[in-house]
Structure formats: C-alpha cells, structure tokens
N, CA, C and O atoms as CSV, one atom per row, in Angstrom:
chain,resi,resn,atom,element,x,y,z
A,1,UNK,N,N,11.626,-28.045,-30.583
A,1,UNK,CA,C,11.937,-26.956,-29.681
A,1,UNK,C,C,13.445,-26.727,-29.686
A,1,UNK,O,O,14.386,-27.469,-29.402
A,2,UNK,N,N,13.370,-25.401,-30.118
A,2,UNK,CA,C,15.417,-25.092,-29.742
A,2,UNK,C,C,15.728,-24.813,-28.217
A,2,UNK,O,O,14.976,-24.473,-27.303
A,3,UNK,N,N,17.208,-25.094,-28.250
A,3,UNK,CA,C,17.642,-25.164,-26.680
A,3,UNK,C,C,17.528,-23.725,-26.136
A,3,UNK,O,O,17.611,-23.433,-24.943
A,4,UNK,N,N,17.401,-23.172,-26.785
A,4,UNK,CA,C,17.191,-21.393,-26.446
A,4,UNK,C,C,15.775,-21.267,-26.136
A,4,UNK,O,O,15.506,-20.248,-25.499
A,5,UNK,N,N,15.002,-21.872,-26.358
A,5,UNK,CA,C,13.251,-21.437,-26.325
A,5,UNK,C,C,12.978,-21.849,-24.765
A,5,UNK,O,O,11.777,-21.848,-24.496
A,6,UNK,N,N,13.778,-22.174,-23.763
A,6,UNK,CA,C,13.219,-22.872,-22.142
A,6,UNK,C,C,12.865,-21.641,-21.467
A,6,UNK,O,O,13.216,-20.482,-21.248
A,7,UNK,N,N,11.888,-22.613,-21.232
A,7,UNK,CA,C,10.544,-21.519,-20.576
A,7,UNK,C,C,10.245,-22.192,-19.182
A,7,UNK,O,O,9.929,-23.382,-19.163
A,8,UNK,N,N,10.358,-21.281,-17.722
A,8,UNK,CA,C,10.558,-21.636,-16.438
A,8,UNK,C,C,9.062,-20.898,-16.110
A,8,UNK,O,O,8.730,-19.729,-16.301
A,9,UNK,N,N,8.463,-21.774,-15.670
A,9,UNK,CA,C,7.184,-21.024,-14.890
A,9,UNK,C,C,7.179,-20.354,-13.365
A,9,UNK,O,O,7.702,-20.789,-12.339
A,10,UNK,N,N,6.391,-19.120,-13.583
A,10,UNK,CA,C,6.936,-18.170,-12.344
A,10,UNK,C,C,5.624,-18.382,-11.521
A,10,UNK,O,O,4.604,-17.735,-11.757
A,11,UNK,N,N,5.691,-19.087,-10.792
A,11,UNK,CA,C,4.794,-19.169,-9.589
A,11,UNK,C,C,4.337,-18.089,-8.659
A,11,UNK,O,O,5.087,-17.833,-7.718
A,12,UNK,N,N,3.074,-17.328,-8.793
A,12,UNK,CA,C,2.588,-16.051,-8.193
A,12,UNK,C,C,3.203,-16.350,-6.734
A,12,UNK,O,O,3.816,-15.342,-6.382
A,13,UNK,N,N,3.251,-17.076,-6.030
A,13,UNK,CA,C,3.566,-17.422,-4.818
A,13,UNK,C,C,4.678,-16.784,-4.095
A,13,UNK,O,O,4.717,-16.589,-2.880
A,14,UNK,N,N,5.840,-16.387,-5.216
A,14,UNK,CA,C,7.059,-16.273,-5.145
A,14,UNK,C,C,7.170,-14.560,-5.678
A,14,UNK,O,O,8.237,-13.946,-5.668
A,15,UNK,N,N,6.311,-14.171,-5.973
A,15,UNK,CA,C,6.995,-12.081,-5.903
A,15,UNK,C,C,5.381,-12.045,-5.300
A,15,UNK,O,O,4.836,-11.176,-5.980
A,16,UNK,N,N,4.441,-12.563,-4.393
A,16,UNK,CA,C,3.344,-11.521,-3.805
A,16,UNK,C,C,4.081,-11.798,-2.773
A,16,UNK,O,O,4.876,-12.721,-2.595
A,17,UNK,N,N,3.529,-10.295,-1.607
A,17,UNK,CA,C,3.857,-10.507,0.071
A,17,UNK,C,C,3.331,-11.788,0.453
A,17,UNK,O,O,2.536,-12.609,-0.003
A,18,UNK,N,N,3.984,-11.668,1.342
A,18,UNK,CA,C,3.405,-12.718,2.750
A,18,UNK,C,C,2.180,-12.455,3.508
A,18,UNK,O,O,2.383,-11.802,4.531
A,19,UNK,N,N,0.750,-12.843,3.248
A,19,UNK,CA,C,-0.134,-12.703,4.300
A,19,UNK,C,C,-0.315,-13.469,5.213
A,19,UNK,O,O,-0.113,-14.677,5.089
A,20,UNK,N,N,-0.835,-12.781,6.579
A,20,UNK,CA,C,-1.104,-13.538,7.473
A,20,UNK,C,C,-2.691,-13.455,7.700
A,20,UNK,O,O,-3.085,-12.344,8.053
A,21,UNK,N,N,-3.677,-14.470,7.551
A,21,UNK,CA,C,-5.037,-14.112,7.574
A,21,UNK,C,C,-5.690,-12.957,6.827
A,21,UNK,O,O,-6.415,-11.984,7.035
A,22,UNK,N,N,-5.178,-13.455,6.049
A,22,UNK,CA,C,-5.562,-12.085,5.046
A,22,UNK,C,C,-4.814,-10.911,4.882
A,22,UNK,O,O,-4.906,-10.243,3.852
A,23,UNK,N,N,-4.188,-10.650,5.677
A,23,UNK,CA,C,-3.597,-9.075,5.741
A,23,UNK,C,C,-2.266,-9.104,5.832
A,23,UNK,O,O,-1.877,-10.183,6.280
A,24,UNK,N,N,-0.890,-7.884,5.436
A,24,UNK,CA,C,0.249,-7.819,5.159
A,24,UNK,C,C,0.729,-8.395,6.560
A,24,UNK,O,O,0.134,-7.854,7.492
A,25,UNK,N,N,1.648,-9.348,6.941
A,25,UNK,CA,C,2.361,-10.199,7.972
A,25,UNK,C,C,2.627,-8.684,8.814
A,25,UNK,O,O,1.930,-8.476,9.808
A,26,UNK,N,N,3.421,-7.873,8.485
A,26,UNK,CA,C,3.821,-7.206,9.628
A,26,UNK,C,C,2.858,-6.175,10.670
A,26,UNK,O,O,3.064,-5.631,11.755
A,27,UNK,N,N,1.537,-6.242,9.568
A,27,UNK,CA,C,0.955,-4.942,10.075
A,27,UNK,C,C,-0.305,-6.167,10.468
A,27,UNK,O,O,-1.162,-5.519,11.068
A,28,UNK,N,N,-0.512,-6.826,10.429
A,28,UNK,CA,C,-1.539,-7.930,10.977
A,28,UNK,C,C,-0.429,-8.204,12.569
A,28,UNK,O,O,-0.857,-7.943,13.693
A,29,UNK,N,N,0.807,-8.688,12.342
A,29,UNK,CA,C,0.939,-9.247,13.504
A,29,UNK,C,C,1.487,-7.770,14.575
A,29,UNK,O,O,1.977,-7.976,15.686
A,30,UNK,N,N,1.330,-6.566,14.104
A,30,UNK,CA,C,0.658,-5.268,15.694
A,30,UNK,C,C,0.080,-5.196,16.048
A,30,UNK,O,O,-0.045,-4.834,17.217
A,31,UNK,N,N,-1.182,-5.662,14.852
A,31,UNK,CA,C,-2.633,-5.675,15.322
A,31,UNK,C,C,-2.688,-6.254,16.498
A,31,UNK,O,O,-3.072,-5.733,17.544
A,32,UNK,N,N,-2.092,-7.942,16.252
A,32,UNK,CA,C,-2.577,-8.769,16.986
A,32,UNK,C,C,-2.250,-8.183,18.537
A,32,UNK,O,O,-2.917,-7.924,19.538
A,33,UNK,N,N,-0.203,-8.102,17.967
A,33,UNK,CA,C,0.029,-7.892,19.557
A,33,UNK,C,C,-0.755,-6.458,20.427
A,33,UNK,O,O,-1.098,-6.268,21.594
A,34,UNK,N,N,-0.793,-5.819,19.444
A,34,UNK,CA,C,-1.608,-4.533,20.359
A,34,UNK,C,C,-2.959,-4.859,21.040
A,34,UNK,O,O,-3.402,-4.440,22.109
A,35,UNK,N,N,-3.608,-5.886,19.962
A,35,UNK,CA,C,-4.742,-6.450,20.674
A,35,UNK,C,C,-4.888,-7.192,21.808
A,35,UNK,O,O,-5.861,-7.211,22.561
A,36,UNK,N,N,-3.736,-7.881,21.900
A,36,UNK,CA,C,-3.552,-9.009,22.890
A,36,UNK,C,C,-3.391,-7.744,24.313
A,36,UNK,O,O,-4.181,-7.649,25.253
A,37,UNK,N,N,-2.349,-7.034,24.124
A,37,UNK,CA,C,-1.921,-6.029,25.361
A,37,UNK,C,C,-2.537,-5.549,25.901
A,37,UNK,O,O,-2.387,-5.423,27.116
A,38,UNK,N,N,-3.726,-4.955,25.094
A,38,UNK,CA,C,-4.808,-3.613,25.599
A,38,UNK,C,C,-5.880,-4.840,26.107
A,38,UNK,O,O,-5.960,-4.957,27.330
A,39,UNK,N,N,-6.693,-5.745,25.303
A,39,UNK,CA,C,-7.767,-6.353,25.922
A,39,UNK,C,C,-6.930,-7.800,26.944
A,39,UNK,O,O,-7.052,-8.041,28.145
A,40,UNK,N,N,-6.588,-8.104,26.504
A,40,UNK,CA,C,-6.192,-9.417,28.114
A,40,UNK,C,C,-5.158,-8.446,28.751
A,40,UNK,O,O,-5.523,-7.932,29.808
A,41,UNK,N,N,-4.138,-8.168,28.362
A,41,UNK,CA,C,-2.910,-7.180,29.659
A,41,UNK,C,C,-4.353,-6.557,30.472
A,41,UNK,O,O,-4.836,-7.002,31.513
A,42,UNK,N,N,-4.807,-5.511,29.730
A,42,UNK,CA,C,-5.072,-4.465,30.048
A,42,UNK,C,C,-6.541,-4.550,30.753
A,42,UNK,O,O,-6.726,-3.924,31.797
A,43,UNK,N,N,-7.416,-5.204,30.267
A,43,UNK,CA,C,-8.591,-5.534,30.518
A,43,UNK,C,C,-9.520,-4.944,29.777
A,43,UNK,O,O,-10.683,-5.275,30.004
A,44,UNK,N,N,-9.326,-4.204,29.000
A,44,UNK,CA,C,-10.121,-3.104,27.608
A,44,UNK,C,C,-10.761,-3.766,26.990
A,44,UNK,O,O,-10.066,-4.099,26.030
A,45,UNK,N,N,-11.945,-4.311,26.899
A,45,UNK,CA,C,-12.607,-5.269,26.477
A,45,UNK,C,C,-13.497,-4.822,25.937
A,45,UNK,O,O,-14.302,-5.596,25.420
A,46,UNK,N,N,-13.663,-3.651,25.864
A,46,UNK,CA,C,-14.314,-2.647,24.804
A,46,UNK,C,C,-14.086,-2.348,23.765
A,46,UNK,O,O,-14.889,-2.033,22.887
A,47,UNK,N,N,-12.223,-2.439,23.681
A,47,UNK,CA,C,-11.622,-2.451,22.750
A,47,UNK,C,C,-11.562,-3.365,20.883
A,47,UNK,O,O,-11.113,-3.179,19.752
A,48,UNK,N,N,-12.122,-4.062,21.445
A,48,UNK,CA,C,-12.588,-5.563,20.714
A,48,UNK,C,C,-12.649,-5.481,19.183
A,48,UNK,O,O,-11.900,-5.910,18.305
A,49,UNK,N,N,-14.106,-4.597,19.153
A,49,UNK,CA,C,-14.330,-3.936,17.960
A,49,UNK,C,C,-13.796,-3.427,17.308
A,49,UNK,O,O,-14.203,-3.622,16.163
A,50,UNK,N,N,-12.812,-2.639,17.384
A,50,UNK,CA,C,-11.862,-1.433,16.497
A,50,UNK,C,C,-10.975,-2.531,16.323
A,50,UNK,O,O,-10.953,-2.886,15.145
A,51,UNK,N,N,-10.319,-3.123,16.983
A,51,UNK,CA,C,-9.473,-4.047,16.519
A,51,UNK,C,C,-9.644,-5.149,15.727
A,51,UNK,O,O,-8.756,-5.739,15.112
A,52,UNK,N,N,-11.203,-5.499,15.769
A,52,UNK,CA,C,-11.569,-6.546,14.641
A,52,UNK,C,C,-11.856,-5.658,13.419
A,52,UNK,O,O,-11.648,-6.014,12.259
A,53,UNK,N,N,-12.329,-4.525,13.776
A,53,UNK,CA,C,-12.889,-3.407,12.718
A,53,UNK,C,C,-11.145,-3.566,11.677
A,53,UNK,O,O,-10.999,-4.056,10.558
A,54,UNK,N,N,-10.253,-3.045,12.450
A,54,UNK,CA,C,-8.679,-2.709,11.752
A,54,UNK,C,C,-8.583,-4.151,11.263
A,54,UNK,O,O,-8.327,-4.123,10.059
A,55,UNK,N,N,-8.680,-5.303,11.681
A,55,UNK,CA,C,-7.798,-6.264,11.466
A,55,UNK,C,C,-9.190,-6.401,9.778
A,55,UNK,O,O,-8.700,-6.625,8.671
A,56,UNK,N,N,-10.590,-6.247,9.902
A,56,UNK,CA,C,-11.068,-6.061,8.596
A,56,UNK,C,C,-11.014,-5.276,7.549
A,56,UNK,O,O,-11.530,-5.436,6.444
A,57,UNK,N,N,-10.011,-3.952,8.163
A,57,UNK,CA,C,-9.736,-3.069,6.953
A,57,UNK,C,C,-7.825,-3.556,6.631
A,57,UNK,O,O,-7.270,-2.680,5.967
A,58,UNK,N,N,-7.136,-4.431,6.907
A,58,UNK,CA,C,-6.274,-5.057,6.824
A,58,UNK,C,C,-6.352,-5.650,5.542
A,58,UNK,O,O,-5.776,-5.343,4.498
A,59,UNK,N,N,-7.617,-7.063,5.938
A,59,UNK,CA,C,-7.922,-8.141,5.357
A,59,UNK,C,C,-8.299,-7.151,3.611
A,59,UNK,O,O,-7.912,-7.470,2.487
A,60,UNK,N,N,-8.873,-6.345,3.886
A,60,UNK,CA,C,-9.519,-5.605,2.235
A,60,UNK,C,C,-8.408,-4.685,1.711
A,60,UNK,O,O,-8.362,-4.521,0.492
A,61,UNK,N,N,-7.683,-4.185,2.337
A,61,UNK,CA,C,-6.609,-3.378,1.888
A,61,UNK,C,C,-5.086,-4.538,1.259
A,61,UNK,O,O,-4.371,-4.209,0.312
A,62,UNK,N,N,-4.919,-5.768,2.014
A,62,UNK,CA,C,-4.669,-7.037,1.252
A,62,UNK,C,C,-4.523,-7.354,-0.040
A,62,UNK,O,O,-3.578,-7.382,-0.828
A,63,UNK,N,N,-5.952,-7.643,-0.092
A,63,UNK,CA,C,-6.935,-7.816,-1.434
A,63,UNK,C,C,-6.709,-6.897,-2.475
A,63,UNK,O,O,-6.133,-7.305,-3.484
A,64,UNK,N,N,-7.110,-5.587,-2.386
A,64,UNK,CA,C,-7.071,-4.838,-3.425
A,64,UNK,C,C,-5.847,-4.130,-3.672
A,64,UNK,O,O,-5.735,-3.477,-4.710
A,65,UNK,N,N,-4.695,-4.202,-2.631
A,65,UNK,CA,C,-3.158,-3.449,-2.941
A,65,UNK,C,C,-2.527,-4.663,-1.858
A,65,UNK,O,O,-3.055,-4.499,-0.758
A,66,UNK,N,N,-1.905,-5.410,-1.853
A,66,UNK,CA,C,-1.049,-6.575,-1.115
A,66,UNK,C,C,0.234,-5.186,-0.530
A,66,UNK,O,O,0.543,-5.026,0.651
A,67,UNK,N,N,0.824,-4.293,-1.785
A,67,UNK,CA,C,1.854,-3.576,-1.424
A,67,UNK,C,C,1.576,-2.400,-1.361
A,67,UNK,O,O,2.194,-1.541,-1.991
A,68,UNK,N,N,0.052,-2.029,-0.158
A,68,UNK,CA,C,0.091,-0.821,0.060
A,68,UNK,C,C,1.209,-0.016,1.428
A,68,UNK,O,O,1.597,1.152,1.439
A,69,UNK,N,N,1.420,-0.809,2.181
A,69,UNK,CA,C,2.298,-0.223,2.937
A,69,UNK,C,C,3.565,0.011,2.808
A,69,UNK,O,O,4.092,0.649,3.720
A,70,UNK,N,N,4.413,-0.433,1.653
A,70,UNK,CA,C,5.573,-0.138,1.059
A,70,UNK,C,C,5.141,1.003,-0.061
A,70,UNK,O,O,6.212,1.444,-0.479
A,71,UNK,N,N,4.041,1.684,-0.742
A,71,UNK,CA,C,3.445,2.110,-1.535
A,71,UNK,C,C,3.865,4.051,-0.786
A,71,UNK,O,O,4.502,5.078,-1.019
A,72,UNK,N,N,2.719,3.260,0.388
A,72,UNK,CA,C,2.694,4.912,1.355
A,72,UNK,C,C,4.072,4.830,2.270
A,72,UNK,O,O,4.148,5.803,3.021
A,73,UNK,N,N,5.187,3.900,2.390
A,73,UNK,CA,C,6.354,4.344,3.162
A,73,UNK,C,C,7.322,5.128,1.942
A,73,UNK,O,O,8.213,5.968,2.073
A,74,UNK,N,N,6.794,4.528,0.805
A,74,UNK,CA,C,7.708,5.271,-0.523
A,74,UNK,C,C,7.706,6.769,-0.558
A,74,UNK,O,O,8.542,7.672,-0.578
A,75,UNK,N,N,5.765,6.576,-0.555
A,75,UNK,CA,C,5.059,8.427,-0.824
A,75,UNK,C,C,5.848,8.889,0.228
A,75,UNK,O,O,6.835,9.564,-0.068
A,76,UNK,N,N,5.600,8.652,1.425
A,76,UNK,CA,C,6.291,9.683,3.030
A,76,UNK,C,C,7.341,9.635,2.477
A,76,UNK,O,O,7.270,10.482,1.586
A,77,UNK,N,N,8.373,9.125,2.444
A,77,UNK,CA,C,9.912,9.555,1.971
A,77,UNK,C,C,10.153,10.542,0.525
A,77,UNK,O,O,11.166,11.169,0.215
A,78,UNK,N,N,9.021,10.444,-0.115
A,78,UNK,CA,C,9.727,11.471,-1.149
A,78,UNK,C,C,8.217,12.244,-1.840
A,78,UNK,O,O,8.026,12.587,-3.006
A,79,UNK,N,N,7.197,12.362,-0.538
A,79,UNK,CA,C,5.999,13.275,-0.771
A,79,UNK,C,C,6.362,14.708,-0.812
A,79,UNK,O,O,5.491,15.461,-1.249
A,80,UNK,N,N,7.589,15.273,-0.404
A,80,UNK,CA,C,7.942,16.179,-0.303
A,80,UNK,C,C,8.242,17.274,-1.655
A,80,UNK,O,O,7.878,18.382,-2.050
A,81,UNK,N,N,9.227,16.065,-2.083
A,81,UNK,CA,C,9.702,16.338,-3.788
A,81,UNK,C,C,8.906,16.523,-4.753
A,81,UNK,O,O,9.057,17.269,-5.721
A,82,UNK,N,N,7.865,15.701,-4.448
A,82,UNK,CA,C,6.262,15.866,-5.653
A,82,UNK,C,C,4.891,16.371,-5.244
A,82,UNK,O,O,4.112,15.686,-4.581
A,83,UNK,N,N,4.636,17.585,-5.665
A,83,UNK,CA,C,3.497,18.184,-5.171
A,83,UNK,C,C,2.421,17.929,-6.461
A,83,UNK,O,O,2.516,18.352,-7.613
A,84,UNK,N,N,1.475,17.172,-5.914
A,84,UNK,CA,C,0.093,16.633,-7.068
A,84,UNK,C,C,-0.618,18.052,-7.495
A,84,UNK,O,O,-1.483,18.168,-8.363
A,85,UNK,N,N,-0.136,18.964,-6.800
A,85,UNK,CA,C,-1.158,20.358,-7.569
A,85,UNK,C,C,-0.580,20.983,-8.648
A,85,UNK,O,O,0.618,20.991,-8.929
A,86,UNK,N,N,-1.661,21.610,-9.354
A,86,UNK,CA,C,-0.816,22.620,-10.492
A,86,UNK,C,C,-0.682,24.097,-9.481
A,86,UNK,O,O,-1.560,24.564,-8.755
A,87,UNK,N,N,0.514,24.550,-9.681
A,87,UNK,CA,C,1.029,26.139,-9.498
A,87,UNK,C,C,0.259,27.019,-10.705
A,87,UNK,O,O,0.170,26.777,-11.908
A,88,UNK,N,N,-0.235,28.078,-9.947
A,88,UNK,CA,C,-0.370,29.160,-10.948
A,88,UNK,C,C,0.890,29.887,-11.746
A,88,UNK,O,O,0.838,30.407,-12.860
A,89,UNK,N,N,2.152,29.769,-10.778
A,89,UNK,CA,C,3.502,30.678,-11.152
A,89,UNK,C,C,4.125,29.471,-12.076
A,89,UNK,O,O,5.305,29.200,-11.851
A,90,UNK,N,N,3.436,28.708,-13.109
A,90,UNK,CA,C,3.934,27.906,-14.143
A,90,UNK,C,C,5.015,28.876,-15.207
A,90,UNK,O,O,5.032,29.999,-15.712
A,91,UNK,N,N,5.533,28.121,-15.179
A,91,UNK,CA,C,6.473,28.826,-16.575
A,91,UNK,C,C,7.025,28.044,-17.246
A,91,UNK,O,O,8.176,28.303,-17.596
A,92,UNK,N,N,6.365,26.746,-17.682
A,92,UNK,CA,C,7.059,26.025,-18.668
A,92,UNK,C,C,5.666,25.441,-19.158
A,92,UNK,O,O,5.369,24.334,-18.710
A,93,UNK,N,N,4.933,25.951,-19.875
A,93,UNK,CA,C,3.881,25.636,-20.751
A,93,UNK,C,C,4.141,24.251,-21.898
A,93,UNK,O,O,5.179,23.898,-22.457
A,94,UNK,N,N,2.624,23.622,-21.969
A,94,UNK,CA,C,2.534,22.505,-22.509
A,94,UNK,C,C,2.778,22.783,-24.210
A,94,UNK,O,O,2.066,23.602,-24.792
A,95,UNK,N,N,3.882,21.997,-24.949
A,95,UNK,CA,C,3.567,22.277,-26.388
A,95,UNK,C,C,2.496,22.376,-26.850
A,95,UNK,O,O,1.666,21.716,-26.225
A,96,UNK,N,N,1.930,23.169,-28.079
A,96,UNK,CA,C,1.189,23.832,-28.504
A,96,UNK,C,C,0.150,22.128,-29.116
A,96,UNK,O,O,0.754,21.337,-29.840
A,97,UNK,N,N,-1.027,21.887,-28.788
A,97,UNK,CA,C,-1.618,20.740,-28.966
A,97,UNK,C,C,-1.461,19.747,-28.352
A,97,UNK,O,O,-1.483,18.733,-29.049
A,98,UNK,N,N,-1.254,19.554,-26.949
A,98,UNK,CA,C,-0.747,19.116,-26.364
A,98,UNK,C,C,-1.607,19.454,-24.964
A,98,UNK,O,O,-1.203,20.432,-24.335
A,99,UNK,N,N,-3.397,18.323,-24.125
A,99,UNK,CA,C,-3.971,19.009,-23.513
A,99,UNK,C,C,-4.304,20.969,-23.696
A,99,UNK,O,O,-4.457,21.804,-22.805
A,100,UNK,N,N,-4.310,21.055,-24.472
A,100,UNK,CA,C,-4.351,22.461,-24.009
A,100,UNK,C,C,-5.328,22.997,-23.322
A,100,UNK,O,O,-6.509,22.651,-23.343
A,101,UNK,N,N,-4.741,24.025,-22.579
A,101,UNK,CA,C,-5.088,25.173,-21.429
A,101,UNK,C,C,-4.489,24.293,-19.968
A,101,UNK,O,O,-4.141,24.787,-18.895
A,102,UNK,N,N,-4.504,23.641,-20.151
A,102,UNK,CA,C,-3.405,22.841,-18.713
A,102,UNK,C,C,-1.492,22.936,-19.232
A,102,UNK,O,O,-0.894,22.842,-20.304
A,103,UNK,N,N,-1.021,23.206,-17.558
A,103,UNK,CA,C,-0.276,23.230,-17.613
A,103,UNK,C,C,0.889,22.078,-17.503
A,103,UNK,O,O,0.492,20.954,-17.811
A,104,UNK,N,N,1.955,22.158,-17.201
A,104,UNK,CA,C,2.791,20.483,-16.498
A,104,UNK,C,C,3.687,20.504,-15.249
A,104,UNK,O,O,4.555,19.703,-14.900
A,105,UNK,N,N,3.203,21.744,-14.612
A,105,UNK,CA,C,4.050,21.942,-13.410
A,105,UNK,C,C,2.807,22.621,-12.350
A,105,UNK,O,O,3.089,22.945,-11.196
C-alpha cells in the first residue's frame, strides 16, 4: 500500500440528521411541546389522536426524506424564482431533436 492510498471510513452517523424517535429533532420536539400544552395545560384530551396521528407522519416522513424540512424551507425561499409549468409565451425553443414538441421554459 502507498502512503497516498489512506482510506478513512465515513460513518453514516456523522452527515444524517439527528432523530428523535423517529422523526427530525426539531419538528418532533413541537410536537411534543404542543402536545404537552394543549392536552395536560389545557385539558384537550381529544386532542391525542392528531398528535399521535402527526408525530406518525413525522416518524415516515424521517424514513423516506430525513431532510425534508430543510428541502421545503429551501423551495419557500426561492419557489418564487422557479415556476414548474411550461408558458405558452415560450420563445426559446428546444434544439431541433431534442424532446421535440416540448418546450424549456
């Protein structure tokens, strides 16, 4: 082995978020406190459900995107600048073989 070939192993541990019970630390621990406020502060004990309901769409939104809430604080800050539709008033057409009959604006 040459002294140039060192190879450091990157432990997943160290670039995923932080969960707490499954779900992103910051948005699990509003849950909680909102939960705590409304059903013991408050006495809303009806409340129960939606909050276990949220704290289970937490736990799955986790799972399948860890960095969805930095994902959609990105989109809100610059959803403005990028519109996902095509315009009819296009005027910069796709080179010739290139998808054709779609446009790129």
């Amino acid at each position: 082995m040459r002294p140039m070939d060192r190879r450091s192993p990157l432990y997943p541990v160290l670039t995923e978020p932080m969960l707490w019970f499954g779900g992103e630390r910051n948005l699990v621990a509003m849950n909680g406190i909102l939960a705590v406020a409304f059903i013991a502060g408050a006495g809303l004990w009806f409340l129960l459900p939606v909050f276990l309901a949220l704290h289970g769409w937490l736990v799955y939104l986790g799972r399948k995107e860890p960095h969805a809430r930095e994902i959609y604080l990105r989109y809100a800050r610059q959803g403005h600048r990028y519109d996902p539709w095509p315009h009819e008033d296009c005027r910069r057409p796709r080179p010739s073989g290139f998808a054709p009959g779609l446009t790129d604006c």
